[in-house]
Backbone as JSON, one array per atom type, in Angstrom:
{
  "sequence": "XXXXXXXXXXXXXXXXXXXXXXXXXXXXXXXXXXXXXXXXXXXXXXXXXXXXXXXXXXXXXXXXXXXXXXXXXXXXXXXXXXXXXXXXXXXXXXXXXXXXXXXXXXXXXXXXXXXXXXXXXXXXXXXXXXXXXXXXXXXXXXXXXXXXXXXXXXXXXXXXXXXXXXXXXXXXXXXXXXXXXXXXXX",
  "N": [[0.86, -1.18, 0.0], [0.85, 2.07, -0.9], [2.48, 5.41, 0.71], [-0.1, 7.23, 0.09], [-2.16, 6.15, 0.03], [-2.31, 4.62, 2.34], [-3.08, 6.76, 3.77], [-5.46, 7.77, 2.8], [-6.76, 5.81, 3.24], [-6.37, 6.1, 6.16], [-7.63, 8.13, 6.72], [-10.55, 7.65, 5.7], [-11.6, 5.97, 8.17], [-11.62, 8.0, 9.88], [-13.06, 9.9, 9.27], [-16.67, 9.83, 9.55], [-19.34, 8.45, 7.33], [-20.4, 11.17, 5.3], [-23.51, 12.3, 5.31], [-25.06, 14.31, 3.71], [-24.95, 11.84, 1.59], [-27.27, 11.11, 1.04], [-30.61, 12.37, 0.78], [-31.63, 14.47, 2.57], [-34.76, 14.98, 3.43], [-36.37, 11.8, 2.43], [-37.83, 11.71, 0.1], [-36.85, 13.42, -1.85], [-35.3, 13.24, -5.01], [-31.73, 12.3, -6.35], [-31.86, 12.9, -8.59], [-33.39, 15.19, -8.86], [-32.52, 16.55, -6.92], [-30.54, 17.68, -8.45], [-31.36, 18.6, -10.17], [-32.63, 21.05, -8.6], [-30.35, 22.26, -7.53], [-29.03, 23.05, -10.04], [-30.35, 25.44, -11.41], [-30.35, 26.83, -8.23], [-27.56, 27.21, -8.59], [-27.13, 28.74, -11.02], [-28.82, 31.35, -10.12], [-27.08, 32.18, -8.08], [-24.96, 33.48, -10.0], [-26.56, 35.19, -11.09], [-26.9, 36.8, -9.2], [-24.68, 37.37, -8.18], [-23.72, 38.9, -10.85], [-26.02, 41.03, -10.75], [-28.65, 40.62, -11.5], [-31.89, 39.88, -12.2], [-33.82, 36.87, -11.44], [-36.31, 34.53, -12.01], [-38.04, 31.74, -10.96], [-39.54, 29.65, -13.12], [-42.59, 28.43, -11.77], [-42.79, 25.04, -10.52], [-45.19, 23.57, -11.91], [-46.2, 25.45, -14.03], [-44.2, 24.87, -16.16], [-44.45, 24.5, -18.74], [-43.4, 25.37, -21.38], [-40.64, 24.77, -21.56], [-38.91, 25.84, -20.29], [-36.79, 27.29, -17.6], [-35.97, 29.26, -15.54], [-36.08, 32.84, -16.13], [-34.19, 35.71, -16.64], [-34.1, 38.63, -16.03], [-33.2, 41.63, -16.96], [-33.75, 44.33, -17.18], [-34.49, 46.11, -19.05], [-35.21, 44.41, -20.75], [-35.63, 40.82, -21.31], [-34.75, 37.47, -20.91], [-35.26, 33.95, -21.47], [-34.46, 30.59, -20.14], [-33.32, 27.34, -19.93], [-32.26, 24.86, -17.43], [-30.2, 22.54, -17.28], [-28.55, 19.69, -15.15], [-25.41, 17.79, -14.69], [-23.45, 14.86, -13.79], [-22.32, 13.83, -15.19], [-20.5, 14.01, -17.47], [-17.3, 14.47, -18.02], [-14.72, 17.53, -17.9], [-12.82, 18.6, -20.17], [-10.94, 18.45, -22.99], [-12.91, 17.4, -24.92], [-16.57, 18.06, -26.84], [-19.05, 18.37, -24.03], [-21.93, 17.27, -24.48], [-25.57, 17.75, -25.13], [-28.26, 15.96, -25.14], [-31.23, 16.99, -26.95], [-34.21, 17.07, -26.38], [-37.59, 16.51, -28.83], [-39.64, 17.82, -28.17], [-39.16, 20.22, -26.72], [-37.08, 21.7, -28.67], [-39.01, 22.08, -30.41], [-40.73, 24.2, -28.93], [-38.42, 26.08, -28.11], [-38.02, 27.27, -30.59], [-39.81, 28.51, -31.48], [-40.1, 30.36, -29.8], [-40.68, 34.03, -28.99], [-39.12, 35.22, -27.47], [-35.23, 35.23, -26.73], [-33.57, 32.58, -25.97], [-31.69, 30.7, -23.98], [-29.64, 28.14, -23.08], [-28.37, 26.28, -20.22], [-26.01, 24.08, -18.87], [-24.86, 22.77, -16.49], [-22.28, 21.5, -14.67], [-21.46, 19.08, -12.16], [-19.76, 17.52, -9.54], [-19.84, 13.75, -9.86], [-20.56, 12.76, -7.42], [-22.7, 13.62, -4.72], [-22.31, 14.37, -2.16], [-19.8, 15.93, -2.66], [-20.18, 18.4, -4.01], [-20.43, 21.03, -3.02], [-17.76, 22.45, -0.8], [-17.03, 23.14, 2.08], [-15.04, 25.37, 3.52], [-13.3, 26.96, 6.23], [-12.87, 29.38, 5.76], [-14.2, 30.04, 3.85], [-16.71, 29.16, 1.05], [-16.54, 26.71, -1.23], [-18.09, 25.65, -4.82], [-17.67, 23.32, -6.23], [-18.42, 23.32, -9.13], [-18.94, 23.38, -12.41], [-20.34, 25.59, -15.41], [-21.96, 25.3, -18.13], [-23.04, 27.46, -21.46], [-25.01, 28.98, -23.89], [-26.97, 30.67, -26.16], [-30.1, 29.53, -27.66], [-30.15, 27.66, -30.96], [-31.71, 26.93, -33.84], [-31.21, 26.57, -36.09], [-29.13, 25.44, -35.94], [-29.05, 23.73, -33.04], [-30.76, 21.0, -33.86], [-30.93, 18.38, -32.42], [-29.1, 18.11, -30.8], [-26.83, 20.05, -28.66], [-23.62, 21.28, -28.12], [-21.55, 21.73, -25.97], [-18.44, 23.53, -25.82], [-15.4, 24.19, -23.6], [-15.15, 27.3, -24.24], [-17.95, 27.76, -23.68], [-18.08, 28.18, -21.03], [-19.47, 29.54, -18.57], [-19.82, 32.45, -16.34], [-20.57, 35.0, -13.75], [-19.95, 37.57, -15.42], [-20.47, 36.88, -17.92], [-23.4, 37.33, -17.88], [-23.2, 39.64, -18.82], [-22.61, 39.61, -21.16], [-24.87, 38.44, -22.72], [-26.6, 40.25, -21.84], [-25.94, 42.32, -23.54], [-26.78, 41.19, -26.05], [-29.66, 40.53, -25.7], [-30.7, 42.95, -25.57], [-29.77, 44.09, -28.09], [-31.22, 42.03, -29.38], [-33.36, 42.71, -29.3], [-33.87, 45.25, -30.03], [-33.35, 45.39, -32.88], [-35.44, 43.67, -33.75], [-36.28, 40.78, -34.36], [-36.96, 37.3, -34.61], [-37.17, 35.19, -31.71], [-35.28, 32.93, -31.6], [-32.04, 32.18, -31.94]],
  "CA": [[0.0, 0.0, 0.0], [1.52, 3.29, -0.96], [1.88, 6.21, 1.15], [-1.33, 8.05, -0.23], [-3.68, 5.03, -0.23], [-2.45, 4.38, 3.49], [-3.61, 8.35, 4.15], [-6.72, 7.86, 2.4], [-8.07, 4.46, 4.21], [-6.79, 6.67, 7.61], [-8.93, 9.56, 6.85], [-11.73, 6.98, 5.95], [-11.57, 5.18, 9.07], [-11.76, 8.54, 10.97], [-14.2, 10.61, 8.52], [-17.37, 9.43, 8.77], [-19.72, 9.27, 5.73], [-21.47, 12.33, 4.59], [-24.87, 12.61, 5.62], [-24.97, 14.44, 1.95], [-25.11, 11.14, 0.56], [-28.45, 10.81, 1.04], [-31.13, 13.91, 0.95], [-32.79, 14.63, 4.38], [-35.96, 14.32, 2.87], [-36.15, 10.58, 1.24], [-38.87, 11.7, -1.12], [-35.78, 13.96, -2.87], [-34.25, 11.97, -5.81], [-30.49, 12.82, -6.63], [-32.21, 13.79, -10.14], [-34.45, 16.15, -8.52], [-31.67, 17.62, -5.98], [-29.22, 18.02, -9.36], [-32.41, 20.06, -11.01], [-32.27, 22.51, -7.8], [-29.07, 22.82, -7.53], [-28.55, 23.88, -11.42], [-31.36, 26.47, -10.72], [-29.67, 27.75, -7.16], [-25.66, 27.83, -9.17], [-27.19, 29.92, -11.97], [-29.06, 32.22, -9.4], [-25.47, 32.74, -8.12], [-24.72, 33.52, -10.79], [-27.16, 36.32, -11.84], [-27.22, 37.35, -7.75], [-23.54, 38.12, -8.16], [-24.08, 40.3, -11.65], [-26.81, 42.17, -10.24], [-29.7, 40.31, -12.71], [-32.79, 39.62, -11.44], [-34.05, 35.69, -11.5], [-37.5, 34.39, -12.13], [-37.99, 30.82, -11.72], [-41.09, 29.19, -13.38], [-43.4, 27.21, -11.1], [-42.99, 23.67, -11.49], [-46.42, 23.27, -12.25], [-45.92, 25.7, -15.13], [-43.21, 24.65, -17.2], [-44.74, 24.15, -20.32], [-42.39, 25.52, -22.34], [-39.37, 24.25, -21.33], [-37.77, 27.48, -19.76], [-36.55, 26.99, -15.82], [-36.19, 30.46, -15.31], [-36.23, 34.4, -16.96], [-33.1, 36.39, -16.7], [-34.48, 39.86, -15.8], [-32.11, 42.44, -17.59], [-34.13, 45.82, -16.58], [-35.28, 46.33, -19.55], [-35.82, 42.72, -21.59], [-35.56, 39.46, -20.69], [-34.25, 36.04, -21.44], [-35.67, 32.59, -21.06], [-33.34, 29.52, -19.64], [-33.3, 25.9, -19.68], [-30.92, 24.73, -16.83], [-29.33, 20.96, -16.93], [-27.2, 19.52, -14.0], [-25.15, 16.58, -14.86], [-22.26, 14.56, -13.19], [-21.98, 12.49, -16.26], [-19.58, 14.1, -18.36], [-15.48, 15.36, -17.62], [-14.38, 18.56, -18.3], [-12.18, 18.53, -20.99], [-10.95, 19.21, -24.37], [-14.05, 17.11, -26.11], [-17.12, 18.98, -26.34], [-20.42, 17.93, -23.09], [-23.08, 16.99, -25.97], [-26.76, 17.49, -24.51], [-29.72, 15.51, -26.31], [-32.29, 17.86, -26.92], [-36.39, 16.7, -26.8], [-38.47, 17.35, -29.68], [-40.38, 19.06, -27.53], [-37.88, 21.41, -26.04], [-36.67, 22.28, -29.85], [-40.24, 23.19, -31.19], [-40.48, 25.51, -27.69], [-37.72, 27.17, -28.26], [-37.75, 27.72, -31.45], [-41.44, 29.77, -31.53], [-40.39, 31.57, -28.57], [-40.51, 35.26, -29.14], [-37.71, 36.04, -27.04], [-33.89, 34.67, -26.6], [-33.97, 31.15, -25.25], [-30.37, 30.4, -23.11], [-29.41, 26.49, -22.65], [-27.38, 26.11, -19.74], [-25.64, 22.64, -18.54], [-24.56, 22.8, -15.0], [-21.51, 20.3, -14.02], [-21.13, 18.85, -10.85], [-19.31, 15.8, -9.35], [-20.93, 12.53, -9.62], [-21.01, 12.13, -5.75], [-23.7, 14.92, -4.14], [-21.35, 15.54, -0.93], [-18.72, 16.72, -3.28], [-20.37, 19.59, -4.96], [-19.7, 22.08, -2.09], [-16.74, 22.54, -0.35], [-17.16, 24.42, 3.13], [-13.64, 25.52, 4.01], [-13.59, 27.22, 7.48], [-12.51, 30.48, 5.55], [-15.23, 29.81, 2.48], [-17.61, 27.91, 0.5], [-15.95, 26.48, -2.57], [-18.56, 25.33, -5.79], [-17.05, 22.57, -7.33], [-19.39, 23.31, -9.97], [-18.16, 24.82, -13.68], [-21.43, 25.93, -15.72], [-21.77, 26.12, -20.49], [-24.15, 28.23, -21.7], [-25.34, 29.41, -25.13], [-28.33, 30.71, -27.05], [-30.54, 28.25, -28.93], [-30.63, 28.16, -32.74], [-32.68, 26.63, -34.62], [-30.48, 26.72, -37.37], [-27.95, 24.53, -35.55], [-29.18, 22.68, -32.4], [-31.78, 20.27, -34.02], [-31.25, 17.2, -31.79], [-28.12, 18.26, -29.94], [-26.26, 21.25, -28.31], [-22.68, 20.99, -27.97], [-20.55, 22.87, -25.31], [-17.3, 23.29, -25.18], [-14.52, 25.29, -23.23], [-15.47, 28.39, -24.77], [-19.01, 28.24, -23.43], [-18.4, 28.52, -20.04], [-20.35, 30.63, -18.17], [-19.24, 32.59, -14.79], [-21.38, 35.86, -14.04], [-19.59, 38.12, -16.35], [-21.37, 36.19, -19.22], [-24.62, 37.75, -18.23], [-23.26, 40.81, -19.3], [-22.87, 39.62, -22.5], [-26.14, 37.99, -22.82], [-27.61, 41.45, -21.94], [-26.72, 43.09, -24.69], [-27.75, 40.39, -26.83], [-31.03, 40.23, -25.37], [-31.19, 44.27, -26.01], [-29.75, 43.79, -29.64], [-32.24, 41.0, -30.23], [-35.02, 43.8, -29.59], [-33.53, 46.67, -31.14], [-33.5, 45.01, -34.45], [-36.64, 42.89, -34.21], [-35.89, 39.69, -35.01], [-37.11, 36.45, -34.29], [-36.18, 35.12, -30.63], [-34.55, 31.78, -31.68], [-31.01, 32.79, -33.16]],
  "C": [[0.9, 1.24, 0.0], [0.8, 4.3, 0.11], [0.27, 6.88, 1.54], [-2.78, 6.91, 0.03], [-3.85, 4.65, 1.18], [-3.42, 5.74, 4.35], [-4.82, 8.21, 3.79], [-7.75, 6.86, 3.86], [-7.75, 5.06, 6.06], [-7.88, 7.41, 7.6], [-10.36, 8.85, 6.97], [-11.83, 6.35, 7.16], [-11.29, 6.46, 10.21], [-12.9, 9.32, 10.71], [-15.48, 9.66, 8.75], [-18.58, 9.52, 7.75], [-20.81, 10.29, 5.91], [-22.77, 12.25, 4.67], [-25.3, 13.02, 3.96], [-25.16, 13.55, 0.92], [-26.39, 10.82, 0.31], [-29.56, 12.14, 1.22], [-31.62, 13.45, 2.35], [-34.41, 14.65, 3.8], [-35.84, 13.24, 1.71], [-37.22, 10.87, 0.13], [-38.02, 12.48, -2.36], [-35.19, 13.23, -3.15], [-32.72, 12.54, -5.67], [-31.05, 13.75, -7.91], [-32.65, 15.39, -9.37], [-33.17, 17.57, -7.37], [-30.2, 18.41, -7.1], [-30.09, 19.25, -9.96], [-32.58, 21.2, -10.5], [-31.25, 23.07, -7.69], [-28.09, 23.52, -8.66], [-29.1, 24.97, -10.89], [-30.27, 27.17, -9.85], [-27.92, 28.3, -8.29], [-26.13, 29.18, -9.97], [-27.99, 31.12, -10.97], [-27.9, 32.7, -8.48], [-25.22, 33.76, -8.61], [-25.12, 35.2, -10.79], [-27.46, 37.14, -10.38], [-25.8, 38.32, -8.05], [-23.46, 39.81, -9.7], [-25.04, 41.04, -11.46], [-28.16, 41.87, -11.25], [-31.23, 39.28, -11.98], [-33.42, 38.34, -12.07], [-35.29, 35.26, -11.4], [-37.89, 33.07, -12.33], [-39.34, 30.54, -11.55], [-41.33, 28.2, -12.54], [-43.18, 25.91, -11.52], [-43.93, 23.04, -12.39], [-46.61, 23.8, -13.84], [-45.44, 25.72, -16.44], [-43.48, 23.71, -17.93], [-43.85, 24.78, -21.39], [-40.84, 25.37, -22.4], [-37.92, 25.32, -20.96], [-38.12, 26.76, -18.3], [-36.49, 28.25, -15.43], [-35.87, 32.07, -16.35], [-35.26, 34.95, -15.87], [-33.61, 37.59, -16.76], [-33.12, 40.85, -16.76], [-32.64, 43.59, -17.48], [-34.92, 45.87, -17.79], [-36.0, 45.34, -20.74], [-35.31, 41.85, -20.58], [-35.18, 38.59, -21.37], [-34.6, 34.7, -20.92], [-34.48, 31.65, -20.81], [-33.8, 28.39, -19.5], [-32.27, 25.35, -19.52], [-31.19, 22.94, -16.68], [-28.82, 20.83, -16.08], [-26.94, 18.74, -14.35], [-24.02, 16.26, -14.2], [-22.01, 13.29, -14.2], [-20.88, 12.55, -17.11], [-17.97, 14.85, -17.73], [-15.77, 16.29, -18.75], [-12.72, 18.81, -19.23], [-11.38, 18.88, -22.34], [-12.17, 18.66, -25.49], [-15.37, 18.02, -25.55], [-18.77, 17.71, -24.9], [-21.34, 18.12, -24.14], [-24.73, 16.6, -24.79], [-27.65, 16.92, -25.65], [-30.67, 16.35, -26.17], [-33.45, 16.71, -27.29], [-36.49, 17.13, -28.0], [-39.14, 18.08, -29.26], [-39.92, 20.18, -27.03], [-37.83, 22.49, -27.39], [-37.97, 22.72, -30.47], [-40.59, 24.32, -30.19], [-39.79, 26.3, -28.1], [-37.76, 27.89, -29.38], [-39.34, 28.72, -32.1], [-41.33, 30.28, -30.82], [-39.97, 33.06, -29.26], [-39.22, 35.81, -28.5], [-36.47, 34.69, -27.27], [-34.18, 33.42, -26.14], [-32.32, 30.81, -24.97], [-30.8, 28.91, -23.22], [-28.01, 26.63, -21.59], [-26.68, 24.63, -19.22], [-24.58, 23.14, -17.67], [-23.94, 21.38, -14.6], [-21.54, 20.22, -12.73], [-20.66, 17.48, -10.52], [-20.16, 14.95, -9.13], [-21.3, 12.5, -8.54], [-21.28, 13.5, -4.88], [-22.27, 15.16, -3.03], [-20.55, 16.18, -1.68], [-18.39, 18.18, -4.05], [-20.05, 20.42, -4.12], [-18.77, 21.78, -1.28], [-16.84, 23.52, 0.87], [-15.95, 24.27, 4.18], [-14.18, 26.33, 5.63], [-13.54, 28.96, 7.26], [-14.02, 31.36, 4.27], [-16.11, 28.98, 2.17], [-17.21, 28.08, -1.0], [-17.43, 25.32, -3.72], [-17.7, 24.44, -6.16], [-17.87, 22.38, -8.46], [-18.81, 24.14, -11.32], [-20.3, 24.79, -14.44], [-21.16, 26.53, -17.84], [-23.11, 26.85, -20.06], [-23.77, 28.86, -23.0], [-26.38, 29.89, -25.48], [-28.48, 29.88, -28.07], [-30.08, 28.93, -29.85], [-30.48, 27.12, -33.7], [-31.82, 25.72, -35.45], [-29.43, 25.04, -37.2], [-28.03, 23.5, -34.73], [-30.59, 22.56, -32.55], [-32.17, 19.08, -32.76], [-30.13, 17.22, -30.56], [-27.32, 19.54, -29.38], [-24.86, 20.74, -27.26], [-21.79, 21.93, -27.09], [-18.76, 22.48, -25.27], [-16.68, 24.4, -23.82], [-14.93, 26.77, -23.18], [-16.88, 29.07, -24.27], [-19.28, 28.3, -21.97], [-18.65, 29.94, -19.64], [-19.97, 31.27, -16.4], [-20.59, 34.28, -14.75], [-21.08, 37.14, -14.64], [-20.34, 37.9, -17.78], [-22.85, 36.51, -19.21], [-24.49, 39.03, -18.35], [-23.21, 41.08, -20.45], [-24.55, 39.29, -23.21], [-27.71, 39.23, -22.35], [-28.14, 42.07, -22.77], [-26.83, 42.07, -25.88], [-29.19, 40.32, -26.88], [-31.28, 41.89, -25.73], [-31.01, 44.44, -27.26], [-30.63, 43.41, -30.45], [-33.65, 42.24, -30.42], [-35.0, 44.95, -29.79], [-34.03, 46.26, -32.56], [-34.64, 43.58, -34.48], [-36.51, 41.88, -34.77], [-36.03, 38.36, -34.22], [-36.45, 36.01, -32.99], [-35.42, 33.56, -30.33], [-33.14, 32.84, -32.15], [-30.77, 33.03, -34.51]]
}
């Protein structure tokens, strides 16, 4: 047994397990606690840029938006993913889009965002509560639909991560899009 593996099985054998692994209410799936926890990251998110957050009722979401991106004076629709399925990498995180999702978005009048919200496979792991902080182990893509391009799939790479700087871009997009009148798919 090397060093590190002897350090590990100490720590295990003094740690014990994570309450986290299991929700405190058993009626919460893991699915269901990955679907809030996209939701809460991106309200982060738009808490830290100063963008006001609107999420649709569960009951509501018929059109396949999770929440509206306030921007003062327009808005932007969102459909947030969580997954612990894919590494972060140089290939791109490939989401399957619904048919139903893609005819939504693509008649919506306004912008329509796709975000996909990483997090480690194993729930205790997503936060980190240092004694100084609280560390996210969470990275976050994001894009605007289109039509044009994501039929059946929407591909992120690198490039599409999202931190809350990126809803400053997505502002003036969303004010662009309604300057010049123009369909709210891409």
């Amino acid at each position: 047994m090397t060093t590190t593996e002897t350090l590990a099985a100490a720590q295990a054998a003094v740690l014990p397990p994570s309450r986290l692994l299991r929700p405190a209410d058993k009626n919460f799936s893991d699915n269901g606690r990955k679907g809030r926890y996209g939701v809460a990251y991106l309200r982060s998110l738009a808490a830290h840029a100063g963008v006001g957050l609107q999420e649709t009722s569960p009951d509501e979401d018929v059109d396949a938006v999770d929440v509206t991106l306030k921007f003062g004076r327009a808005s932007a629709e969102v459909q947030v993913k969580c997954s612990g399925q894919f590494k972060v990498g140089n290939n791109p995180a490939t989401l399957q889009l619904e048919p139903g999702w893609v005819e939504k978005w693509t008649e919506s009048l306004v912008p329509v965002y796709v975000i996909l919200v990483k997090v480690p496979s194993v729930v205790s792991d997503w936060i980190e509560g240092k004694p100084s902080s609280t560390v996210h182990r969470t990275v976050a893509f994001g894009k605007r639909f289109d039509p044009a391009i994501h039929k059946t799939t929407m591909k992120f790479v690198r490039a599409d991560r999202i931190t809350a700087e990126t809803l400053y871009d997505w502002r003036d997009e969303v004010y662009d899009f309604h300057k010049n009148r123009t369909g709210g798919a891409a």
